[in-house]
C-alpha positions as CSV (number, residue, x, y, z in Angstrom):
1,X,0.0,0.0,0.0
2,X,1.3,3.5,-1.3
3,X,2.0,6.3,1.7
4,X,2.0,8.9,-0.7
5,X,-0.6,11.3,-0.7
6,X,-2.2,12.8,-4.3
7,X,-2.5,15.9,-4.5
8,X,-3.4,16.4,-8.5
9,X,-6.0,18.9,-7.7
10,X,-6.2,20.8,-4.6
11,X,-9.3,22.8,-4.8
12,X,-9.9,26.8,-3.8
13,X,-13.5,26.9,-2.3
14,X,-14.9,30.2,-0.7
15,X,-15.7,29.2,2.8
16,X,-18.4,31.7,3.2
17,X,-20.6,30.2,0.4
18,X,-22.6,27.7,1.9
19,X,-23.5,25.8,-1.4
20,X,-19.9,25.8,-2.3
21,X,-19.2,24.1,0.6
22,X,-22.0,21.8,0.1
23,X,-21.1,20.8,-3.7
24,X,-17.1,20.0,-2.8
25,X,-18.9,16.9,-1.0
26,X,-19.0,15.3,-4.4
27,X,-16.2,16.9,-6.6
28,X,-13.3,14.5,-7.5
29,X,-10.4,17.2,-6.3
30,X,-8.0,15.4,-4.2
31,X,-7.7,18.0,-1.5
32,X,-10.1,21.0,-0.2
33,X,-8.4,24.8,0.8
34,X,-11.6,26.2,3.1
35,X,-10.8,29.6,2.2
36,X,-11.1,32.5,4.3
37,X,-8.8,35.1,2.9
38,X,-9.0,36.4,-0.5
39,X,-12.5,34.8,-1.5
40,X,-14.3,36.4,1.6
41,X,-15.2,39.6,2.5
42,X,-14.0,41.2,5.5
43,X,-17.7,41.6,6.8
44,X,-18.0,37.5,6.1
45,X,-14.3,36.7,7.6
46,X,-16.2,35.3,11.4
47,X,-19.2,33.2,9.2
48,X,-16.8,31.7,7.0
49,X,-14.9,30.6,9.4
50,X,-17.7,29.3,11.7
51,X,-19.0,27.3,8.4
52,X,-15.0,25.8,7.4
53,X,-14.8,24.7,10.9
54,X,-18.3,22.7,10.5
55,X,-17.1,21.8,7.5
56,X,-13.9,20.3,8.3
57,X,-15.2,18.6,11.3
58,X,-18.2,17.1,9.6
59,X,-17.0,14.0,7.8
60,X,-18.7,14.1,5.1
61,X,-15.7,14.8,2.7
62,X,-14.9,11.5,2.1
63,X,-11.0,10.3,1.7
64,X,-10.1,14.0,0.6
65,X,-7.4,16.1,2.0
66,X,-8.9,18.7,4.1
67,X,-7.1,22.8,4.7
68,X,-8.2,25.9,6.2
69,X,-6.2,29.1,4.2
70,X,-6.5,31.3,7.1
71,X,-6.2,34.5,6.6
72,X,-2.1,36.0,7.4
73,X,-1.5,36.7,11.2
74,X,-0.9,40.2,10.1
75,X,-4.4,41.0,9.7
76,X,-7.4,41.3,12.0
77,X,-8.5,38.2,11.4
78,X,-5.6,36.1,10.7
79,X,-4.6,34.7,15.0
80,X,-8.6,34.0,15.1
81,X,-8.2,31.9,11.7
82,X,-5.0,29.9,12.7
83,X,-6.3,29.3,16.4
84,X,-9.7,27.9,15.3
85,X,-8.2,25.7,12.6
86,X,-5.4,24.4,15.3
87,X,-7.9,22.2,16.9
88,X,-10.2,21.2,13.3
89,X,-9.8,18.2,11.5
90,X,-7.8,19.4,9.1
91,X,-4.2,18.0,7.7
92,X,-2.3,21.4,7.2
93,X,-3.6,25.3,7.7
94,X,-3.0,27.5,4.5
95,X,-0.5,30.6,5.3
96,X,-0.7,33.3,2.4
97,X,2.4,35.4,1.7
98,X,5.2,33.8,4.0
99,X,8.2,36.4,3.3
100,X,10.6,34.0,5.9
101,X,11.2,31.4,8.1
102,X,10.7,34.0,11.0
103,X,6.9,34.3,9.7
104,X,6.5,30.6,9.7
105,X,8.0,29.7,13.1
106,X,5.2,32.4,13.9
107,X,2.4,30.3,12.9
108,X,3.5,27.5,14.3
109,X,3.7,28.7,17.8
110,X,0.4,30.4,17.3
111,X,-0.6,26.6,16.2
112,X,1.2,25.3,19.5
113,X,-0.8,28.2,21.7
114,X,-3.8,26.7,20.4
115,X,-3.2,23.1,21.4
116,X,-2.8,21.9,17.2
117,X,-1.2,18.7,17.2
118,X,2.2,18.1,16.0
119,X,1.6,16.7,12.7
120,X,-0.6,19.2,11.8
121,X,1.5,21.1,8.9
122,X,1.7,24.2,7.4
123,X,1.3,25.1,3.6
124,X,2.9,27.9,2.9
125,X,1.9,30.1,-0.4
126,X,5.1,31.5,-2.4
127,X,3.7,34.8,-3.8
128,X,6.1,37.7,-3.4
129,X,9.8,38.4,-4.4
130,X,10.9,38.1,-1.1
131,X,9.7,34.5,-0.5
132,X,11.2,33.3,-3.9
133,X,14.2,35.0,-2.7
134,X,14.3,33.0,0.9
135,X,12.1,30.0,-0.5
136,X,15.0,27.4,0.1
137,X,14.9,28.2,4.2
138,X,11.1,27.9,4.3
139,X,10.8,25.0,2.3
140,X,13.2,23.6,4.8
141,X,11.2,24.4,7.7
142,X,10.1,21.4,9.8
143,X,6.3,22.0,10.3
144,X,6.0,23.1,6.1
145,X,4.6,20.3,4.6
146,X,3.8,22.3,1.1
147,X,4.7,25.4,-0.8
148,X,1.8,26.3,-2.7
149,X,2.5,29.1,-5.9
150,X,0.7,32.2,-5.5
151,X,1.3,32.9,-9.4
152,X,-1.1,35.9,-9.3
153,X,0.3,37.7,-6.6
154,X,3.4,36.9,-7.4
155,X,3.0,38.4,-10.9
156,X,1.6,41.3,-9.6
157,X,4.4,42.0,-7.1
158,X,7.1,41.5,-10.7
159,X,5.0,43.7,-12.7
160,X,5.4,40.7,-15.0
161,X,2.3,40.1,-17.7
162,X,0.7,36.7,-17.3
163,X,0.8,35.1,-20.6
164,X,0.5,31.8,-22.4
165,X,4.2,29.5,-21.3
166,X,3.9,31.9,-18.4
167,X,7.8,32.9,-19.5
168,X,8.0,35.8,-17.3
169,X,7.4,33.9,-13.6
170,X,9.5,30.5,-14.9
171,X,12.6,31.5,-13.2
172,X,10.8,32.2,-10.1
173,X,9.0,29.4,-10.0
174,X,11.8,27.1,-11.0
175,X,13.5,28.9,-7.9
176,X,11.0,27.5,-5.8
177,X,11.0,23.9,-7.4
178,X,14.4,23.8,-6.5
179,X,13.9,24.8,-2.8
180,X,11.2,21.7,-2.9
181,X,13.0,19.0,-4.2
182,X,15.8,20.1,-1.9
183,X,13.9,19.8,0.9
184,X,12.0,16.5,-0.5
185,X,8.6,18.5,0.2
186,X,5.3,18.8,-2.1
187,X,4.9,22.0,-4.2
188,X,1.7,22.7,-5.9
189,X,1.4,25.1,-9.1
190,X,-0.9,27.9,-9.0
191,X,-4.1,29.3,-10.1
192,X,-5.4,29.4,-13.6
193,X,-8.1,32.1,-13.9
194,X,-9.6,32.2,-17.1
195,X,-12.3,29.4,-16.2
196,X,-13.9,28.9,-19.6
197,X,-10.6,28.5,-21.3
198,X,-10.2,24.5,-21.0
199,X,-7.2,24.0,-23.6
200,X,-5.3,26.9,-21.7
201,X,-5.4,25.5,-18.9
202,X,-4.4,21.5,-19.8
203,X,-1.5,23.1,-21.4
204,X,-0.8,25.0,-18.6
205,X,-1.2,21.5,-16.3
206,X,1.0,19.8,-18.8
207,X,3.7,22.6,-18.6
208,X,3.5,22.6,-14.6
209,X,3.6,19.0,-14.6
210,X,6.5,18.4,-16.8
211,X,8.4,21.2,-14.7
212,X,7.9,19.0,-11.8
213,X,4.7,20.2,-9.8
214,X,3.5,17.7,-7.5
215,X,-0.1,19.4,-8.8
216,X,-1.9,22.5,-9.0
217,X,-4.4,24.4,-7.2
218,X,-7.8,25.4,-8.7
219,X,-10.5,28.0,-8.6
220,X,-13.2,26.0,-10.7
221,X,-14.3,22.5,-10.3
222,X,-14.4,21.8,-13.9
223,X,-10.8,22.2,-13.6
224,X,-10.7,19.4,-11.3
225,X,-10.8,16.4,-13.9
226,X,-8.1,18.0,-16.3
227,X,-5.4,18.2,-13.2
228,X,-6.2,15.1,-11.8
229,X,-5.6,13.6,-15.6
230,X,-2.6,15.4,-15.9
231,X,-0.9,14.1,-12.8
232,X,-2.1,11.0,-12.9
233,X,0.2,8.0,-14.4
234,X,-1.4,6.6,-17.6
235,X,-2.0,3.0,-17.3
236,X,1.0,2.6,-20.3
237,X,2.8,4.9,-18.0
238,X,2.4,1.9,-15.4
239,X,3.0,-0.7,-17.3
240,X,6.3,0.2,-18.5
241,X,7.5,1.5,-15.1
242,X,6.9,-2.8,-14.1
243,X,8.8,-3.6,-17.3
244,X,12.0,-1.3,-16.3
245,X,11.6,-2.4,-12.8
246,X,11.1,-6.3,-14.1
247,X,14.5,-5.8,-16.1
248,X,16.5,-4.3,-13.6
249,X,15.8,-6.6,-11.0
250,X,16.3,-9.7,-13.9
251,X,19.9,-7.9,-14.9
252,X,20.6,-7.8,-11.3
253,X,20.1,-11.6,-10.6
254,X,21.9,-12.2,-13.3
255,X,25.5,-10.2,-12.2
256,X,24.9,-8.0,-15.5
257,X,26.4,-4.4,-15.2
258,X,24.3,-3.2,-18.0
259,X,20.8,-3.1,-18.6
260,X,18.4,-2.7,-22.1
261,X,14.7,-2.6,-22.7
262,X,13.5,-1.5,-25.8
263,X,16.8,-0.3,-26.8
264,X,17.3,1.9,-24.1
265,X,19.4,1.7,-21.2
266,X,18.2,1.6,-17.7
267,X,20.0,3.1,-14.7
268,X,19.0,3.3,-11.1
269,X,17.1,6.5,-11.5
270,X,15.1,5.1,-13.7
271,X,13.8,2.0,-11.5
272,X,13.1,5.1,-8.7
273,X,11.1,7.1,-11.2
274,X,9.5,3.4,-12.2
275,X,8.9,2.5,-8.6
276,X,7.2,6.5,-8.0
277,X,4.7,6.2,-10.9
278,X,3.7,2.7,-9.7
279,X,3.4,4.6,-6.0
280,X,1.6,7.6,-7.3
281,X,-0.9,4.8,-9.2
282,X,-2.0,2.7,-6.1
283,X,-2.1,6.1,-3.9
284,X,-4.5,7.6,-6.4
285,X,-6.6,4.3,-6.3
286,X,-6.6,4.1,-2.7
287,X,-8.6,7.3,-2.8
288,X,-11.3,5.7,-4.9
């Protein structure tokens, strides 16, 4: 059985709309972000968070990963946010615009103040210049489970157009790819905002993907399917990762120093890549 987690699709929804809420019972996104910052007003910030907590602690979200983005500690609402969530049945609280590691060690004694347990996490969001800048400390951070892409704000803080390819924020978010795979922690893409726009965005899911996203988050659930496609393994994709494994292991018991399939050599990094697509596979299934 697989202990990795999926997170294809992690899904934006607006904790202040109760038939939101109601609807992501039944949409196939492999984690929930309750949101109470940027998709709530400030005269809905106590309802929405009343309504993620009942959420969250309802149990009727099935085998899906479960967040609160709360809004940042900086604001009047944001110690209320993290110090209700600490205590909800929730895997990781959401922490918009982390600049530093000094920012993070504040949530997580504001987390500890409010009795969370330990293995409750912290995603933090990547959206100005000065957390790509200091991205490899906070990805490094013990209680940060996730960076999560804020490409909007981010975008906004560069001055930088948003275009098709995206070339203007690639460095940056390359920068943080880097920080993630050094400090063998999930990082998940950002938003795509034009909704209606499905062939944008599966190219955009294919580009984040072939970077090396571990997935991407979502405003929309008929973005949902396309992500969750997109960073799933095919079933070819599974097959052949059981033939490369199949000849390594054969090579192996046989004291040969080289290995073929198909014409192609095989190396050790290949059976690991083989052995995460087959993990990745029975993970996803195990959320069926």
């Amino acid at each position: 059985m697989s202990t990795l987690r999926p997170r294809r699709s992690a899904l934006y929804m607006p904790a202040a709309n109760e038939r939101a809420l109601e609807k992501a019972k039944s949409i196939a996104t492999d984690a929930i972000i309750f949101d109470l910052e940027d998709a709530v007003s400030p005269d809905a910030k106590d309802v929405a968070r009343a309504q993620a907590l009942a959420a969250v602690n309802s149990g009727e979200y099935g085998k899906r990963e479960l967040t609160i983005r709360c809004n940042a500690l900086a604001t009047p609402w944001g110690h209320a946010d993290v110090a209700a969530a600490a205590t909800a049945c929730v895997s990781a609280v959401v922490i918009p615009k982390i600049n530093s590691v000094a920012e993070v060690d504040e949530v997580a004694r504001a987390l500890d103040a409010a009795g969370a347990p330990k293995e409750m996490m912290i995603w933090a969001m990547i959206e100005t210049p000065t957390a790509i800048m200091d991205c490899r400390a906070i990805a490094a951070h013990p209680r940060v489970a996730v960076l999560v892409m804020g490409t909007n704000d981010l975008a906004k803080e560069l001055r930088a157009a948003q275009v098709p390819g995206r070339a203007p924020l690639v460095p940056s978010l390359h920068m943080a790819l880097l920080a993630a795979r050094e400090a063998d922690k999930v990082i998940l893409d950002g938003v795509y905002n034009d909704i209606k726009n499905a062939e944008g965005f599966t190219a955009e899911c294919v580009q984040g993907q072939n970077m090396g996203f571990d997935g991407k988050t979502l405003i929309h659930p008929d973005q949902v399917a396309i992500a969750n496609d997109t960073w799933a393994p095919s079933a070819h994709d599974v097959e052949h990762a059981r033939k490369v494994i199949a000849a390594f292991n054969e090579a192996l018991a046989e004291g040969k120093g080289v290995v073929q399939l198909d014409g192609k050599m095989i190396e050790n990094l290949h059976v690991a890549n083989a052995e995460r697509a087959i993990a990745i596979a029975e993970a996803i299934a195990q959320l069926s």
